[in-house]
N, C-alpha and C positions, 0 to 999 in steps of 0.2 A: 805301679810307680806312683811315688808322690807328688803330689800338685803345689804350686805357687801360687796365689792371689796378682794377676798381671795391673799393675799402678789401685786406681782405685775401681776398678770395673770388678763386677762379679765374676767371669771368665777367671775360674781356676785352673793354669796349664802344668804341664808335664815339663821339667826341666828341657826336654829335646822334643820339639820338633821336628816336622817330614817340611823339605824344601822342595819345592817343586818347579825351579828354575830349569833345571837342567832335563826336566821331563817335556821343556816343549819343544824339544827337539835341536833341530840345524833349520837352516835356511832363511835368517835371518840376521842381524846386526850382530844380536849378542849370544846367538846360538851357541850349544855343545855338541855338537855333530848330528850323526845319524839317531835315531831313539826308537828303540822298537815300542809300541803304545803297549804292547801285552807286558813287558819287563814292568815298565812304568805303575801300571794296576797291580802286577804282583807285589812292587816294591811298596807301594801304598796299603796293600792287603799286609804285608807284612809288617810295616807300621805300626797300623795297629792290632794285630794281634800279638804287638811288644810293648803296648799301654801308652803310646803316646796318644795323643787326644785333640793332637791340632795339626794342620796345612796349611802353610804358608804359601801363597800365588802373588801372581800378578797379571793383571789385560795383556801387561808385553810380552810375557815370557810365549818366547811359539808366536807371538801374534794371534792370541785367544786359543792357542792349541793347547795349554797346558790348564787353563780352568777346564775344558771340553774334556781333557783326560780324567782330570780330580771329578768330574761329574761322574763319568762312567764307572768308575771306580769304587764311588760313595753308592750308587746306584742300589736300591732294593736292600741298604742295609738298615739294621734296625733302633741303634743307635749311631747318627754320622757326629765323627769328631766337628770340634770348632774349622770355622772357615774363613781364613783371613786372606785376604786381597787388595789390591791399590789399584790406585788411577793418576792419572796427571802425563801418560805415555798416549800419546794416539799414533796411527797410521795410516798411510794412503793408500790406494791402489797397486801401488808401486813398491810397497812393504817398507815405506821411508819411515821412519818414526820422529813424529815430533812432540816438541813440549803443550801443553795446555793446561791452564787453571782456571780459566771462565766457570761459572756456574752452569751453562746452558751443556758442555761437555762435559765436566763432573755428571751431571747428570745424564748424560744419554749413557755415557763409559759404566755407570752405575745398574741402569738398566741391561745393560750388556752383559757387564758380567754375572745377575741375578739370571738370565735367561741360560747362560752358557754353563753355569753351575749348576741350575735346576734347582734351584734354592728359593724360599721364599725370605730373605734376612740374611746380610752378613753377618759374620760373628762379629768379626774386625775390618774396617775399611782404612787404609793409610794414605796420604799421599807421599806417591812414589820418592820424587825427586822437588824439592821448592824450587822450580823451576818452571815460567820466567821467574826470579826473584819479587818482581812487582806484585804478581797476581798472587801470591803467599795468603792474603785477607781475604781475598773471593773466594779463592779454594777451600779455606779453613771453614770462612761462612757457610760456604756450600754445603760440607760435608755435617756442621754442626744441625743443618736443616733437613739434612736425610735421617740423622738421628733420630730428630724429633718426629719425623713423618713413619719411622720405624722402618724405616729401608735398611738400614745398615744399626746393627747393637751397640756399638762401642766405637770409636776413631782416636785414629792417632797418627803419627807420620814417621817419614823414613828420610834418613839424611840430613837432617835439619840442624843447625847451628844453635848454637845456647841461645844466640839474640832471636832467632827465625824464631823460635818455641815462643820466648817471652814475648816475640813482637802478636801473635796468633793467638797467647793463651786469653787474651782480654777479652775474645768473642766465643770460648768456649772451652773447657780442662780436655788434656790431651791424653787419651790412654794411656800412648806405649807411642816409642822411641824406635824405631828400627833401623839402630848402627853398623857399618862393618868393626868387626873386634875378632882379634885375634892376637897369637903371639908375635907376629910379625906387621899387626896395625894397632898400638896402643895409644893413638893419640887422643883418643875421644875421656882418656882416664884423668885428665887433668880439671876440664872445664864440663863436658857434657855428664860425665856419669855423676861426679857433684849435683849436677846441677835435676837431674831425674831424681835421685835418691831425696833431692829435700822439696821436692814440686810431688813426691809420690807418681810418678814416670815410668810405667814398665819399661824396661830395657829386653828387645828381645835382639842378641847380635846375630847378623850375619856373616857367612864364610868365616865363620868359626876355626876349619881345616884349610881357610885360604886359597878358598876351591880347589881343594883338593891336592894339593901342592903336600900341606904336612900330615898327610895320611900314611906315609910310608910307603904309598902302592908308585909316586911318580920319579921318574926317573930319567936322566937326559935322555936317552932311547924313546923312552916312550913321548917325551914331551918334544921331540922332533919332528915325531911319527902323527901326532897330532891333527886333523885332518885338517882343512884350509877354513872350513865354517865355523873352527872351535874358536871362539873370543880371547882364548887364552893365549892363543898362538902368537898374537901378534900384539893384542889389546891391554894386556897384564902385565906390567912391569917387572913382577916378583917372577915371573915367568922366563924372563929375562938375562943379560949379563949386564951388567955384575953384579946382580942380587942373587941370581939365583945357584950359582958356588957357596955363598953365605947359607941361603932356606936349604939347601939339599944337606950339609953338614950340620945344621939346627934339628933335620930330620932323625940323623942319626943320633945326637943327646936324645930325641925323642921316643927314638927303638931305643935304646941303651935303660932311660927310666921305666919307659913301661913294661920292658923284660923284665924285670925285677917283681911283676906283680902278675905277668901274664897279660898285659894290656897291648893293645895296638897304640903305633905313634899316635893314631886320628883321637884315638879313647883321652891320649896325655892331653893332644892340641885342646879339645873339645871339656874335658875338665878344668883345664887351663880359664879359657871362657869362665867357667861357672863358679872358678871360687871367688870371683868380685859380689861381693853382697848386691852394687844395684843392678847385677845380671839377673832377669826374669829367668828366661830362657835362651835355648841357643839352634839354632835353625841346621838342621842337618844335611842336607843333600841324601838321594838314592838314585838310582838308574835303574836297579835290578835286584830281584833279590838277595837275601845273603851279605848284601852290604853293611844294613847296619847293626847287623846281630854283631858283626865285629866294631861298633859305636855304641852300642846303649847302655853298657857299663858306665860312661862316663858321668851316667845322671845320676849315680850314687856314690862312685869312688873319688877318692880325695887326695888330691897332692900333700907330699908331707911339708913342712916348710922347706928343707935341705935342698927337694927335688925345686920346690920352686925358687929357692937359692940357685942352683945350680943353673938354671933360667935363663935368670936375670945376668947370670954371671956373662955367661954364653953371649946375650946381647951388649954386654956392654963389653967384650971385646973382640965384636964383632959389629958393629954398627952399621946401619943401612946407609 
């Protein structure tokens, strides 16, 4: 698979990415239910032996259970892909999670995740969420000083507003970008992807497939059936009425295009993603094997214009 150059860092990646959200399980705030760990390692083995070359994590996902997996996983191989992760999420005894961007937690959270990864260097450290807003300058400094000390390769953040960027860049140039983008979240197309593509900004989007909504696989049935720990169930708007009469019929122009080529809807969503020039890459989810062998076409096939005419058309007379 072909590599991209992510903003101005050396870290050449693979159009798609392995997401590892959804592998830290259930039992917490923004859990996806139950997770068997062995699916998870397969899904990751499988990964990469489909040329992808990066993992995307975080401290929160599982509450450290989801870097503890990506360890196990990388474990004893010989070449391990890039390893990118965030901070800015911490937790209590109680599994409560709250916000932090002090220096003194960046850096313990930093530690944490280096030990729970079994890593000696991230590839990529982001922060998660600029969230308090205030501490956006400690955080930023924080992380631009792990750099230097060689803790972390490369930084960059996630979420962040065109002003958050320019207000942080003054203390240090920011990797990569990590937006939600999708066909049914295109608001970031106006102001943030401008504003990456001329700041040289990797863009790597997330929920690409809109967690899993435009993959073709979900269905009112199953999205009822949903278990009580899934985030989606209750925390997910598109998930929803009255959007989600709209996304499930959006699914269907979705099967209808990619039938035409042999593609899954998730392949059209996830291509979708990737014909914007300042998309780096695009972050894919797995649970289990087999998953994204029916995804990894999309990191070379290409919408024609007409299909993305057709799109466009679909949202605007259909409107969220």
């Amino acid at each position: 698979m072909y590599t991209r150059p992510l903003g101005h860092s050396d870290l050449h990646i693979t159009p798609i990415g392995l997401g590892a959200w959804a592998i830290g399980g259930g039992n917490w705030a923004f859990g996806w239910g139950h997770q068997d760990d062995r699916d998870s390692i397969a899904a990751i083995h499988e990964a990469l032996d489909l040329g992808i070359n990066w993992i995307d994590t975080a401290a929160v996902y599982g509450l450290g259970h989801s870097e503890e997996v990506v360890a196990q996983a990388l474990a004893g191989l010989r070449q391990r892909p890039y390893v990118f992760t965030k901070c800015a999420r911490v937790w209590d005894e109680n599994r409560r999670i709250g916000r932090c961007l002090k220096a003194a937690s960046i850096r313990a959270e930093c530690e944490a995740s280096l030990r729970r990864l079994k890593i000696d260097v991230i590839d990529l450290y982001q922060i998660h969420w600029p969230e308090p807003p205030e501490d956006i300058d400690e955080g930023w400094q924080t992380l631009v000083q792990l750099q230097k000390e060689g803790k972390v390769r490369w930084i960059g953040v996630s979420n962040f507003s065109v002003e958050q960027m320019a207000q942080i860049a003054r203390f240090g140039p920011i990797t990569s970008l990590q937006p939600p983008y999708s066909i049914i979240r295109r608001d970031i197309e106006e102001g943030i992807l401008p504003y990456c593509q001329a700041h040289n900004i990797g863009v790597i989007a997330y929920s690409p497939m809109a967690s899993g909504l435009l993959t073709g696989a979900m269905t009112r049935e199953r999205i009822a059936a949903l278990p009580a720990d899934d985030w989606r169930k209750e925390k997910n708007r598109h998930f929803q009425e009255p959007l989600l009469t709209r996304n499930l019929k959006l699914v269907e122009l979705l099967h209808h295009i990619g039938a035409r080529h042999g593609r899954s809807p998730g392949e059209v969503a996830v291509a979708w993603v990737l014909r914007h020039p300042a998309v780096t890459g695009a972050i894919v989810g797995a649970r289990r094997p087999g998953q994204l062998r029916q995804l990894i076409g999309a990191a070379t096939w290409r919408l024609t214009d007409a299909e993305l005419h057709d799109i466009d058309a679909f949202l605007q007379t259909h409107p969220a």
